[in-house]
C-alpha positions in Angstrom: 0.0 0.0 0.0 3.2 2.3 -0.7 3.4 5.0 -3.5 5.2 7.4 -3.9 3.5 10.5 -5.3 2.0 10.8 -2.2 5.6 11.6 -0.6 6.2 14.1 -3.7 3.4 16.0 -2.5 3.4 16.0 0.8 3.8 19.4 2.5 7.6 18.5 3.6 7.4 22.2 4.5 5.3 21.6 8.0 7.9 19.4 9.3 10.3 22.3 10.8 12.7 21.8 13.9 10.0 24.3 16.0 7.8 21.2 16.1 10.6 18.8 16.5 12.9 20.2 18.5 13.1 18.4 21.9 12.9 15.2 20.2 15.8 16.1 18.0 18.1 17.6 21.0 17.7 14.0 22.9 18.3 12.0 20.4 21.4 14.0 19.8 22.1 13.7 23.3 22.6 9.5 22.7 24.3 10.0 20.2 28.0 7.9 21.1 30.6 9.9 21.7 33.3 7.6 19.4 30.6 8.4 16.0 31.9 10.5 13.5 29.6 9.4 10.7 26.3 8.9 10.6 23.6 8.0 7.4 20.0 9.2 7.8 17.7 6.9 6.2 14.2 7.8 5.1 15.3 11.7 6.0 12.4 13.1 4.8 12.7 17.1 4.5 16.3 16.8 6.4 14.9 18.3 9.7 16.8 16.3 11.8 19.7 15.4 9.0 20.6 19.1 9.1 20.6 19.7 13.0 23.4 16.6 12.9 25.6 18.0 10.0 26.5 20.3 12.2 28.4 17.7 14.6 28.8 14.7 12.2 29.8 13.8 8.8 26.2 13.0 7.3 24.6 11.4 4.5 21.0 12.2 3.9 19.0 9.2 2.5 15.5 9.0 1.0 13.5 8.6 -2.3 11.4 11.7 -2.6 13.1 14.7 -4.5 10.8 17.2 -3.2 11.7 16.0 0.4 16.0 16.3 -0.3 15.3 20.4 -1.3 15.4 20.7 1.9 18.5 18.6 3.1 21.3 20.5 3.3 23.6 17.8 3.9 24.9 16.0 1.8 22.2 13.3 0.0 21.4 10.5 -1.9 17.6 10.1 -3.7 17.3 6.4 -3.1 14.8 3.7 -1.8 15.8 2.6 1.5 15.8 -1.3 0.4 18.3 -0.6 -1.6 21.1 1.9 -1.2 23.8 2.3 -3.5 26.8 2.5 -0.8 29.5 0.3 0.3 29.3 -1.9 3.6 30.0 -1.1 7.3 30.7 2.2 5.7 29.0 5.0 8.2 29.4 4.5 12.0 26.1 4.5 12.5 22.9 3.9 10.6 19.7 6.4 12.0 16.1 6.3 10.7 13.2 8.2 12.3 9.5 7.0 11.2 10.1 5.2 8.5 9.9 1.2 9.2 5.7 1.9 10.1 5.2 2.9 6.9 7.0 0.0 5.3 5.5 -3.0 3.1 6.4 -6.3 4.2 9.3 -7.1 1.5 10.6 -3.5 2.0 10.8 -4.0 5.4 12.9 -6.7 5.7 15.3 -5.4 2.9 15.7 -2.3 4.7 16.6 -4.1 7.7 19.5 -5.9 5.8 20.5 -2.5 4.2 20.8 -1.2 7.8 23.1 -3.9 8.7 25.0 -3.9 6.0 25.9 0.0 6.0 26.4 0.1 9.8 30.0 0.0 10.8 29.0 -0.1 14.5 25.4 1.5 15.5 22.1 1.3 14.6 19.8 4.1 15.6 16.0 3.9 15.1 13.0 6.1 16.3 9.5 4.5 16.1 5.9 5.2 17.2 5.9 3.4 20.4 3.3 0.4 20.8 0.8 1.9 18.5 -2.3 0.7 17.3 -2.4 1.4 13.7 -6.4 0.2 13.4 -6.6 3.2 15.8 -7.1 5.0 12.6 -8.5 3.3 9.7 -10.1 5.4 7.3 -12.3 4.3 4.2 -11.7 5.9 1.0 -15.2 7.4 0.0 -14.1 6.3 -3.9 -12.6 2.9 -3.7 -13.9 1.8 -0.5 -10.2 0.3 0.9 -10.3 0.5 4.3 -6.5 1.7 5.4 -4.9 4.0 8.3 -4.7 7.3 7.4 -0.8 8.2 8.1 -0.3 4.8 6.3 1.3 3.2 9.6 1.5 -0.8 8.3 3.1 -2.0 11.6 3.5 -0.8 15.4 6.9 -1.8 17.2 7.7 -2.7 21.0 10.6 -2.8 22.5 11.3 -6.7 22.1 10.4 -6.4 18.8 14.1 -5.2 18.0 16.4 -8.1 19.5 14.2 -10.2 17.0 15.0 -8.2 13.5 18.2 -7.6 15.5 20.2 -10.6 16.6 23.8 -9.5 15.8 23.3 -6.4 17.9 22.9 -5.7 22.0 20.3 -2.9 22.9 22.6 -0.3 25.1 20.1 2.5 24.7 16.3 2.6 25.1 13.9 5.4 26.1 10.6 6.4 25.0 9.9 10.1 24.5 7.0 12.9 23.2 3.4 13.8 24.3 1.5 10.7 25.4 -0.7 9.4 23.4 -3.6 7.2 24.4 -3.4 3.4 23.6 -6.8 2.4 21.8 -8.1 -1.8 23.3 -8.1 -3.8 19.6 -11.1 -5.6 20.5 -13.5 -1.5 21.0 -11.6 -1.2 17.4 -13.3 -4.3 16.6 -16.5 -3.1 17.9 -16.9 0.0 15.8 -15.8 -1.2 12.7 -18.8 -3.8 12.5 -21.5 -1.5 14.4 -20.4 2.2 13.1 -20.1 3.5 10.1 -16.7 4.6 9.0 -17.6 8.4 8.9 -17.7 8.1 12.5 -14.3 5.6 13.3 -12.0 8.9 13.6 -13.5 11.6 16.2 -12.9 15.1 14.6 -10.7 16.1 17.4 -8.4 13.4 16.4 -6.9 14.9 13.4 -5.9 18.8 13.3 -8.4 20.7 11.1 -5.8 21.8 9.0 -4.1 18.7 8.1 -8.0 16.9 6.9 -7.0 16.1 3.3 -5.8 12.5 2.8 -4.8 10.2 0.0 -5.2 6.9 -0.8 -2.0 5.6 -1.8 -3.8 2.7 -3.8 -6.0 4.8 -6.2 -4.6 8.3 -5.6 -8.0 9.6 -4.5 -7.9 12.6 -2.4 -10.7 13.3 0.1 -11.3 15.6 2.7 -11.6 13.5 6.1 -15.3 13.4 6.9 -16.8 13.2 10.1 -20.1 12.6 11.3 -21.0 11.8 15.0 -21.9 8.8 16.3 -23.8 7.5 19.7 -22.3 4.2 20.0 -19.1 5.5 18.7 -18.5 8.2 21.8 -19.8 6.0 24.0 -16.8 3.3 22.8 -14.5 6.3 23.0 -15.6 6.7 26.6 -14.7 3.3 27.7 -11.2 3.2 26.0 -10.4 6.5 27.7 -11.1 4.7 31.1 -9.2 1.7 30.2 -6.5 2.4 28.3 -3.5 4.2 29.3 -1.5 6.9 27.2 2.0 6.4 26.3 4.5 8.4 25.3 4.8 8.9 21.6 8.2 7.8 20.7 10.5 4.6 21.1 13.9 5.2 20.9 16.6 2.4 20.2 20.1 2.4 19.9 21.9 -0.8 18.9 25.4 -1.9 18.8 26.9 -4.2 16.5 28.3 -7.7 18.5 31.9 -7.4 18.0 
């Protein structure tokens, strides 16, 4: 469920380091002191590739052109399955938000990719424990149901000594506003008893960031809403029993030497 125009035409613009700026000071802040060269994969707009070319030697990875304008760095346009470097040849391989939004065979070439560029580290940020049926959307046009950031996994912290095995885990911290967890079997609930205008509560997602594309058919929609009884009252129950969390996991892994 990947496609790339909708990178080439996201607003890379909106990511700026005013919202990201205590995330990117701690990750700096675990950043090992014997690094010197660091690859960004899946940088996006550089916001966080250009704070760290100020310390490190930095390559900026990703496959949108729109996105590298904004890299200052130095950068590479290429899909993160399949970079053309040589091994072991950065001390440390970083990625922020990008194995959520990754297709199954992606995924697990990107995670050979990262261990074959890393000399040493492996640094990954992730949304932490998340529930991507948390927000499915339907597209009004093809009628695919699919989450609306276009989140295809959610990570826990054990999950990385499994795609992991040559590396030890010597940093781990989550981080960010806390979000609320949403229990899989309410999910279940409203998807068969409410109807999908009502799965998202407005409050949800910002009024100015409503448009959304389906990365299948290219349709794009404005995020309707419509409330629902049964839905608030399903709300209601999570809020009670589900706790919030803070956004981000961190990881940093080291290569066993």
């Amino acid at each position: 469920m990947d496609n790339k125009i909708i990178y080439e035409n996201y607003n890379w613009e909106s990511l700026n380091r005013n919202k990201l700026g205590p995330k990117i000071q701690k990750i700096i802040e675990n950043i090992p002191p014997d690094v010197q060269s660091i690859i960004d994969i899946g940088c996006g707009n550089g916001v966080i590739t250009n704070e760290l070319a100020r310390k490190y030697q930095v390559l900026g990875v990703d496959r949108s052109k729109s996105a590298l304008q904004f890299v200052t760095s130095q950068k590479l346009e290429a899909s993160c399955d399949n970079i053309p470097i040589p091994s072991q040849s950065f001390d440390m391989v970083f990625s922020s938000e990008l194995l959520e939004h990754l297709p199954d065979e992606i995924f697990q070439k990107t995670i050979q990719e990262f261990k074959r560029i890393s000399k040493k580290y492996i640094f990954i940020t992730v949304p932490n424990r998340e529930n991507p049926d948390k927000l499915l959307i339907r597209c009004p046009q093809c009628k695919y149901i699919f989450n609306r950031p276009n989140h295809l996994r959610s990570f826990k912290s054990e999950d990385f000594a499994i795609l992991f095995p040559e590396y030890k885990k010597t940093t781990e911290f989550t981080f960010g506003k806390p979000v609320r967890y949403y229990h899989p079997a309410l999910l279940k609930l409203k998807r068969k008893w409410i109807p999908s205008n009502s799965w998202i509560p407005y409050f949800w997602i910002d009024k100015n960031n409503r448009t959304t594309i389906y990365p299948r058919c290219n349709h794009q929609f404005i995020f309707p809403y419509k409330f629902h009884p049964l839905g608030f009252l399903i709300d209601s129950i999570n809020v009670i029993i589900s706790p919030k969390r803070p956004y981000w996991l961190m990881v940093l892994l080291e290569k066993n030497m």
